[in-house]
Phi, psi and omega in degrees: 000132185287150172227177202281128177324139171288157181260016145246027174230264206275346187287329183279345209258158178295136192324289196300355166257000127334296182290315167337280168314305158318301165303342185251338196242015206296158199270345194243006188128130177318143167296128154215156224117208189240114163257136177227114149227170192222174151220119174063225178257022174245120178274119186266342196194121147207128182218166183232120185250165183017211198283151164267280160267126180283324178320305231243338180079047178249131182276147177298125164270141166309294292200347199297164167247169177210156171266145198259331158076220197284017158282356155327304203330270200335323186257010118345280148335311177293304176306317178302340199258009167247359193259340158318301189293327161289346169087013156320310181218144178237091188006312154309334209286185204228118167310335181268076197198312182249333186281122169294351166225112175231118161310114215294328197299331239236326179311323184283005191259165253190131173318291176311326157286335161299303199317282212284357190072013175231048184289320213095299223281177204266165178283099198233064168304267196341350171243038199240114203266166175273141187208134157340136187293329154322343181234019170337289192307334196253343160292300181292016185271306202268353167288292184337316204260004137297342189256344185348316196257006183281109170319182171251151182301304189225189186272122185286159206072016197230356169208144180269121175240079171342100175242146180276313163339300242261317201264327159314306211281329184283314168315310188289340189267313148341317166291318182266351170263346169265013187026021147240183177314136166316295165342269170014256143353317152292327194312291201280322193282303137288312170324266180328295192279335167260008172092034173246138181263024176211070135264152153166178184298137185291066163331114186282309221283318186303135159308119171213093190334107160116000184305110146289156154258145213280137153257171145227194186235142186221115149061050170061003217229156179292146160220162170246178211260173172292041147021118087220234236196079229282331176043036181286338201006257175316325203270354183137051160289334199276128175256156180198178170275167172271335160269006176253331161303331198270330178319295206280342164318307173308333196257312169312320182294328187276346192062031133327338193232317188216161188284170204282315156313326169284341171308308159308314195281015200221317185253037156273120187269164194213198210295139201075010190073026205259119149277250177238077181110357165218147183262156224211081155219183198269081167281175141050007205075007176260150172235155205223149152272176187188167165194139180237164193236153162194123205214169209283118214020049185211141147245175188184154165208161178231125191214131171218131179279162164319296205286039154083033176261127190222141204239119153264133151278091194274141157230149147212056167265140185270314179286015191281122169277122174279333177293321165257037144270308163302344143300307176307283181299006157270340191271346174269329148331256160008337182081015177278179160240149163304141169291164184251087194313318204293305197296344187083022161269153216259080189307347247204008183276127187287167188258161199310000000 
């Protein structure tokens, strides 16, 4: 159980040299990235720890891109649920509606179950080779036609299996029912309208200016990751900012991007606290939606509380849990003290 921060010591000092100290002094290691939180239309803390590049002595700027890994979904999620709302596409439909190659075990599953993670069908990232993000489709064409003969894990709609699989698959239906690019499609369906201008695909190969680089850690020490060509596409492609993430939290929370009813229908949870692109649980007594991301040196989470408080992580540590750091910086917003990790406390634990 988190407890209440004390009231003559660190609970009187001003939020941002709270979170500060707790991001440079954490029991398990100084932070490094980009933390932004807001409330409503006031940015209460935004900063940048440590290297963008370590070669170069160069430091993360707030304003720097990261790779966001699987915080793609949510805006994934968002587009398919705008192209819904246009009668493009309709949640009942059957994937094998759209796939030029479909395993017949695979036709009952449902736009809406790839949304929610309850496809059933197996997670077959992993064979998924690296390609220009433009020829995706003709990757899962051919993984599909390895599986032709393959069962579904369950019955769809009836269990949550977290898949990447599940949101490829949703990019490709998303290309054949709108006729453009995903990219595209992001662009025009989210990007353009919540204002955000440095989100976009995460090219590995590509220049892409304000670009940090992703490490990991060995034996405590900084390492760089292996470069290559991440082929995450629908499922957790995407680089972005902490103010373009905040962009689009804002536009979503206002209902800019989908109308208030699909807002509901997306942040209803269903099996696994999961709705349609976001998980949906009680921290802190409080209840918040969230996502978190993660691709080869880089985390990320995303958090927005009921009472309009929204916390982004950026790291391009691969080993950062950016999600209970984002607990940990909620409880101190919040007026809590931080958990203590080092100790096997869980910050992030939903409440009964």
């Amino acid at each position: 159980m988190v407890a209440t921060a004390s009231g003559s010591g660190a609970a009187q000092r001003p939020l941002p040299e709270r979170l500060d100290a707790y991001l440079r002094g954490r029991p398990d290691g100084p932070f490094m990235g980009v933390v932004l939180i807001a409330r409503g239309p006031t940015i209460l803390f935004e900063r940048g720890y440590g290297p963008a590049d370590a070669d170069l002595g160069i430091a993360v700027e707030p304003s720097m891109r990261f790779g966001i890994g699987s915080l793609t979904k949510p805006m994934t999620a968002t587009a398919v649920m705008r192209l819904v709302e246009r009668g493009l596409m309709r949640l009942s439909d059957p994937i094998g509606d759209y796939l030029r190659v479909c395993p017949p075990a695979w036709r009952s599953a449902t736009i809406r179950d790839l949304l929610s993670h309850t496809s059933g069908i197996p997670d077959l990232f992993g064979e998924m080779r690296a390609a220009p993000v433009d020829s995706t489709r003709g990757v899962i064409d051919g993984v599909a036609s390895r599986h032709l003969g393959d069962s579904l894990l369950a019955v769809p709609g009836s269990k949550y299996a977290y898949s990447n699989f599940n949101y490829c698959l949703l990019g490709y239906a998303m290309e054949a029912a709108a006729h453009a690019s995903w990219p595209e499609l992001m662009a025009r369906e989210v990007f353009a309208p919540a204002g955000m201008t440095r989100t976009a695909y995460d090219d590995v190969w590509q220049i892409m200016p304000g670009r940090v680089r992703g490490y990991r850690r060995a034996e405590h020490q900084l390492r760089h990751i292996a470069y290559h060509d991440h082929a995450a596409y629908a499922a957790g492609g995407l680089l972005s900012t902490a103010r373009d993430l905040l962009a689009f939290d804002r536009a979503f929370s206002s209902g800019r991007l989908v109308a208030d009813s699909t807002m509901r229908r997306m942040t209803t949870p269903g099996p696994g606290d999961y709705g349609l692109g976001w998980q949906m649980i009680t921290v802190l007594g409080r209840h918040q939606r969230n996502h978190s991301g993660g691709t080869g040196g880089f985390a990320s989470h995303l958090v927005h509380y009921d009472d309009g408080t929204t916390i982004i992580v950026l790291s391009n540590d691969e080993e950062e849990s950016a999600k209970s750091t984002a607990c940990d910086l909620a409880a101190i917003v919040f007026g809590l003290a931080p958990s203590r990790r080092d100790r096997g406390e869980n910050p992030c634990r939903p409440d009964p």
